[in-house]
N, C-alpha and C positions, 0 to 999 in steps of 0.2 A: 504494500500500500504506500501512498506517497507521503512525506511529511511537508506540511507547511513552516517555512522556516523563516519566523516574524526577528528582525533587528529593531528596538527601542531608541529610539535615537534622543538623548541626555533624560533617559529617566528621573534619575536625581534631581535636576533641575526645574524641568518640564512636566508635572506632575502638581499640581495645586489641588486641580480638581477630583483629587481621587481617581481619573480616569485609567492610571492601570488595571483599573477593572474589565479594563475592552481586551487587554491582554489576556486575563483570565477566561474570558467569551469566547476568545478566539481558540485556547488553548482545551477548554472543556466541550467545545462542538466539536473539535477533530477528534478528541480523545472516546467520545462517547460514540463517535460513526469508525474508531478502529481507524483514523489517521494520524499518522505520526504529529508532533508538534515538536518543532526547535527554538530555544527562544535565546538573544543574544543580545547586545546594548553597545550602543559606541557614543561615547559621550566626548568633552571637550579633549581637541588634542589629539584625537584618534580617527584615522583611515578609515575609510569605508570600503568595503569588497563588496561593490555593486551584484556582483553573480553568485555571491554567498546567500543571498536571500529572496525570498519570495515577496513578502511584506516588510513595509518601513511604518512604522509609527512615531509619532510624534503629537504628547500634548502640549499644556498649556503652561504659563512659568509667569512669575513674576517681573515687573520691566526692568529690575535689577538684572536677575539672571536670562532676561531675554536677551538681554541685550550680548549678553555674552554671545552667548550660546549663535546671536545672527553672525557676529565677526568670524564665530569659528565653521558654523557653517560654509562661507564661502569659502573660508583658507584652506577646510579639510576634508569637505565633502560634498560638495556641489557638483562637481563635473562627477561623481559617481552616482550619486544621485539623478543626473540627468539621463547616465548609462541605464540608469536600472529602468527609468521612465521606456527610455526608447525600448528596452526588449520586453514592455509588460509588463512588471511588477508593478503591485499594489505599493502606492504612496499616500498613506492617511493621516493629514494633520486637524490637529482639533483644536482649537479656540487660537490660542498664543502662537501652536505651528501651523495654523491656517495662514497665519498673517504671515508669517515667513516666504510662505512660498512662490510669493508673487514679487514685484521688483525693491519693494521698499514699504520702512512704515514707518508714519512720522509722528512724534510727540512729543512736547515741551520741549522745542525749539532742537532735537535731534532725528537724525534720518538713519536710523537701521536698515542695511545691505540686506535682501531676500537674496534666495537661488534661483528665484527668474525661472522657476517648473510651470508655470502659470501666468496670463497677462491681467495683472492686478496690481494695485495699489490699495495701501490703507493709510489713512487720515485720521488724527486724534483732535476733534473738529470739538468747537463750543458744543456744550449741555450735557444732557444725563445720560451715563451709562444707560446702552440698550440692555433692561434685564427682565429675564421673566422667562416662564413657557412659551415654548414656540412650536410648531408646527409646520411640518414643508410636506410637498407630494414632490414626488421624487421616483424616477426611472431608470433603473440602471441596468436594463437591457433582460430585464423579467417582467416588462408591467409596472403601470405605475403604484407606487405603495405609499404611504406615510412614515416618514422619521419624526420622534416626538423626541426635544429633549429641554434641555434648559439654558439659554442664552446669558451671559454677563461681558458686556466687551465694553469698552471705551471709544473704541478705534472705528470708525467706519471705514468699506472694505469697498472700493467699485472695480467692479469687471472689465477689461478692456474689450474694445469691439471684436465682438465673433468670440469672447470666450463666453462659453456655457455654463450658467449655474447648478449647481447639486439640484436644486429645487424652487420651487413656487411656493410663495408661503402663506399659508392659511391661516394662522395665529402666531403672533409675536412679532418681531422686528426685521429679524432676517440683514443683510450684509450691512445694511445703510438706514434700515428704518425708511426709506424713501420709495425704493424701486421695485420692491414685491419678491424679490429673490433674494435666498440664502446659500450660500458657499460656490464651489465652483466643483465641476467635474471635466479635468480632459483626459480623453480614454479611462486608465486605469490612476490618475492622479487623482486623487478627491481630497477637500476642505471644506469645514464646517466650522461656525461657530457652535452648535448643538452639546453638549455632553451630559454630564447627569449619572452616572457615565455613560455613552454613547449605545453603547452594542449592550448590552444589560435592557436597554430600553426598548432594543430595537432588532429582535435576536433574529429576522429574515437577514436582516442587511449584514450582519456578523458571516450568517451562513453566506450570500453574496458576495461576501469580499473572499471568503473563502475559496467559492469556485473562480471567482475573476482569477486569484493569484498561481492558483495551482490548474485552473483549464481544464476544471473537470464541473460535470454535472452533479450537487448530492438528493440523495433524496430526502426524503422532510422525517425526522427522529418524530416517534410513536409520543411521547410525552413531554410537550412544551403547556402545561398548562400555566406555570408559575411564568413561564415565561412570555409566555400571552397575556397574563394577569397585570403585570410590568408594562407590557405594552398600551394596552388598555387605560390603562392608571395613568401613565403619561400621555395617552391623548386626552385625557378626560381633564388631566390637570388644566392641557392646554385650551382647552374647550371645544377640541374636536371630535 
């Protein structure tokens, strides 16, 4: 059987939101369908072996250690990052590495370096944090579904022309609070402001990232009611 082999990229760091829980999602649907799971971390300072991994994740961080964490980005893993993009693998950033991933993001009068995996920019523009439930439909090439999770950013996020969003948002604020869309998706790169934590909430898309990275069909495990139940609850919070 095949193992899915997830790299963390600055756990330590990048991790406020509890969201190593999507780590855990990822790692208890293969374990439960009899697939291997590999899990490994490259944090500040350390190379990236693009063809070492299937999946890259990336949460969210404080703008102390964001900031770190963008400078080292480019200096130590961006062009492998970019490798791993062009042959397929899953690249999944959530809140803090959402904003990364596109050319820049700017606040209180500094401009943090993205890796440019995406054409975006983010803005830490006058007024209140977008916070709350949120709500997107979202298609990633199974039909469209809903992602329910919880939004907190500062930073508003705009898409450049002809990039595609994760989603349409049905409740909550979504990139910019203005334009009706949340994150962005190209091919298999995806960014989200959502967590709560993410795949916990959202346990089709957990399965879907799994077949994007490893190129396989699964079929649906006999007992998700807990995790249906999660599901459910987070759209309900949002009021979907």
């Amino acid at each position: 059987m095949p193992a899915l082999r997830v790299c963390s990229l600055y756990p330590e760091l990048m991790n406020i939101y509890a969201d190593r829980g999507n780590i855990a999602v990822l790692r208890a649907r293969c374990e439960w369908r009899g697939l291997g799971f590999e899990h490994a971390a490259a944090s500040l300072g350390e190379p990236l072996d693009q063809s070492a991994h299937d999946l890259f994740y990336m949460g969210g961080g404080q703008d102390r250690d964001q900031a770190a964490v963008a400078h080292d980005m480019v200096a130590t893993k961006r062009e492998a990052l970019h490798a791993a993009a062009r042959r397929g693998a899953v690249v999944l950033a959530v809140c803090g590495g959402y904003q990364l991933l596109g050319h820049s993001y700017e606040f209180g009068g500094d401009k943090l370096p993205g890796v440019g995996l995406v054409d975006l920019t983010t803005v830490r523009e006058p007024g209140p944090r977008l916070i709350g439930n949120c709500a997107i439909e979202a298609d990633l090439g199974s039909g469209a579904r809903i992602i329910a999770g919880f939004e907190n950013h500062g930073g508003r996020t705009h898409l450049g022309t002809g990039e595609r969003p994760l989603g349409r948002v049905l409740a909550g604020h979504g990139n910019n609070g203005r334009d009706g869309f949340e994150g962005v998706r190209r091919e298999n790169v995806i960014g989200t402001y959502l967590h709560g934590p993410l795949l916990p909430k959202n346990i089709w898309l957990a399965d879907r990232l799994i077949e994007l990275a490893l190129d396989i069909d699964l079929e649906p495990l006999e007992d998700d009611l807990l995790e249906n139940a999660a599901h459910v609850s987070a759209r309900r919070a949002a009021g979907v």
